[in-house]
C-alpha positions in Angstrom: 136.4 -39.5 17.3 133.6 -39.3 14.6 133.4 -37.3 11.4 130.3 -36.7 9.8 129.8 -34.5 6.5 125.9 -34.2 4.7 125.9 -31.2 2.2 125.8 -29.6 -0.9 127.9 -27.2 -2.6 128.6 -25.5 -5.1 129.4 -21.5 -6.7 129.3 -19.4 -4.0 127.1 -16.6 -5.8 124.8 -19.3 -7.6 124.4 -21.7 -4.8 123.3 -18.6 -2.4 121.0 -17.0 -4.2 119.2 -20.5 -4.7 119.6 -21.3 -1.3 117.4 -18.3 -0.6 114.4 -19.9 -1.6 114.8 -22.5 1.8 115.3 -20.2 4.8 116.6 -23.1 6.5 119.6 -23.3 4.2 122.5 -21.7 5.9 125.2 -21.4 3.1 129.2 -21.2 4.3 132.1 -20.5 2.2 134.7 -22.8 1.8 138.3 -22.6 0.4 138.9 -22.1 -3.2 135.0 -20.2 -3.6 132.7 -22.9 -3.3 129.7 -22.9 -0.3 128.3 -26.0 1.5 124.9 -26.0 2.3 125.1 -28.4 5.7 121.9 -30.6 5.0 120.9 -30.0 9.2 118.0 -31.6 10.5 116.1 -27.9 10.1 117.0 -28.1 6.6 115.8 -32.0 5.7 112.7 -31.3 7.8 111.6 -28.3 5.2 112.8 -30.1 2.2 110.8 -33.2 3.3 108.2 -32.2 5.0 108.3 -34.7 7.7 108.5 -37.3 5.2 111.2 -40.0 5.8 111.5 -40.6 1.8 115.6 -40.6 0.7 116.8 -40.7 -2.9 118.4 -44.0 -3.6 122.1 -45.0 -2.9 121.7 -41.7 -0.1 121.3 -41.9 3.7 120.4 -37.9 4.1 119.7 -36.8 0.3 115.8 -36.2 0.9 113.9 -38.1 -1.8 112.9 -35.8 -4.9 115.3 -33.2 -4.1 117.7 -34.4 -6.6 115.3 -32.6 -9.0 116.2 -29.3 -7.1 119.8 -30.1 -7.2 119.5 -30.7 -11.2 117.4 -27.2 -11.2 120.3 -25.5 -9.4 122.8 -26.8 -11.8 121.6 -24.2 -14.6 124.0 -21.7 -13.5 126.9 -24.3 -13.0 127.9 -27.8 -11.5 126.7 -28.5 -7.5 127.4 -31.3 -6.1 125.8 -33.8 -3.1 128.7 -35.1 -0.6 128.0 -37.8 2.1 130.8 -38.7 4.3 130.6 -40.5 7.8 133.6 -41.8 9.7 134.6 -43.0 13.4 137.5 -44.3 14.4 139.1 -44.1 10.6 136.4 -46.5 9.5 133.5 -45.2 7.6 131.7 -44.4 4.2 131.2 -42.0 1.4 129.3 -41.3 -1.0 128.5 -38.0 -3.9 127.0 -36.6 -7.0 127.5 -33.9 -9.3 125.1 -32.7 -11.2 125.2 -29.6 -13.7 123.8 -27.9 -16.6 120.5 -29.7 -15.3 121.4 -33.5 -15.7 123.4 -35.6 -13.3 126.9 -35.9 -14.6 128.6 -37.7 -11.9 127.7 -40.6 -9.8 126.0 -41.7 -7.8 129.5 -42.5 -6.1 129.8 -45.0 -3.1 132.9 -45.9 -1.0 131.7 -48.7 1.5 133.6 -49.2 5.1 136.8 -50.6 4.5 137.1 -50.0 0.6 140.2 -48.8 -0.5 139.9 -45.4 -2.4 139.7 -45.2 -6.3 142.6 -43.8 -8.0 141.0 -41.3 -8.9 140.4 -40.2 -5.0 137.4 -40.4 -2.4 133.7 -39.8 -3.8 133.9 -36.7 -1.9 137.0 -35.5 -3.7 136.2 -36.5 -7.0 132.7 -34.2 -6.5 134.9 -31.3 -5.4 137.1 -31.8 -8.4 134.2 -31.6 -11.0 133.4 -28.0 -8.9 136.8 -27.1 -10.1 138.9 -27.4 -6.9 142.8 -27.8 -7.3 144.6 -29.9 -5.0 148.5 -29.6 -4.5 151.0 -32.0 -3.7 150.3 -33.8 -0.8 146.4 -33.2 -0.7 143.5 -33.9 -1.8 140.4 -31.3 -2.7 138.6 -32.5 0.2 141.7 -31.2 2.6 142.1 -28.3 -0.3 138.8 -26.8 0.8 139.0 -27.5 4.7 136.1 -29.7 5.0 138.2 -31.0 8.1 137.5 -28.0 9.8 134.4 -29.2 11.2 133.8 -32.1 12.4 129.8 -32.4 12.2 127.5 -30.9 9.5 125.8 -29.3 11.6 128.7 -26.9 12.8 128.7 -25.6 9.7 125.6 -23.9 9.9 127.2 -21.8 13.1 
């Protein structure tokens, strides 16, 4: 069974009203008050224009629109998450930026790395967003990104 995650998130309130200006954006709220922004086909298409262009170290990140995600960032920290799995085996890979500048990453977990101490990519994004984790979790599983198992359910 596959697992595939390609989104943004960040503040609900900020990261909704910027989404706003892309009508292909289709924020949805996860736990602990963040929204993911499931980067669909729809949404790459309009961001890119048709053009295949990625930003480096990203497979779905559309080239340039780091410089969006930086502008977004004014009004607090939003982060890019990559995450594509099947059969257990798979790879990660995030940023954070905020107050305009990139702050964290890029981070890249390749197929059969172990995790950092310091947790997944994906995790240590969500953590910079100011998600808790308990005991026995991690803020990937504290926010219920396993609910879906495609991006583009999400956008349902």
């Amino acid at each position: 069974m596959g697992y595939d995650l390609y989104a943004v998130i960040g503040d609900g309130e900020a990261l909704s009203a910027a989404a706003r200006e892309l009508p292909a954006a289709r924020p949805a709220s996860i736990g602990q008050g963040p929204v993911l922004i499931p980067m669909t086909d729809t949404l790459f298409d309009a961001i890119t224009g048709g053009s295949l262009e990625r930003a480096p170290g990203f497979r779905r990140l559309p080239g340039g629109f780091e410089h969006t995600l930086a502008a977004w960032s004014a009004d607090g920290p939003v982060a890019y998450v990559e995450a594509d799995y099947f059969g257990g085996v798979g790879e990660q890979r995030a940023a954070v930026w905020d107050g305009g500048a990139l702050v964290l990453g890029p981070l890249h977990l390749d197929e059969g790395q172990p995790f950092a101490p310091d947790g997944s990519p994906v995790s240590q994004a969500l953590r910079r967003l100011g998600v808790v984790a308990t005991a026995g979790e991690d803020e990937f599983s504290a926010v219920g990104l396993g609910r879906h198992r495609h991006s583009k359910a999400w956008a349902g």
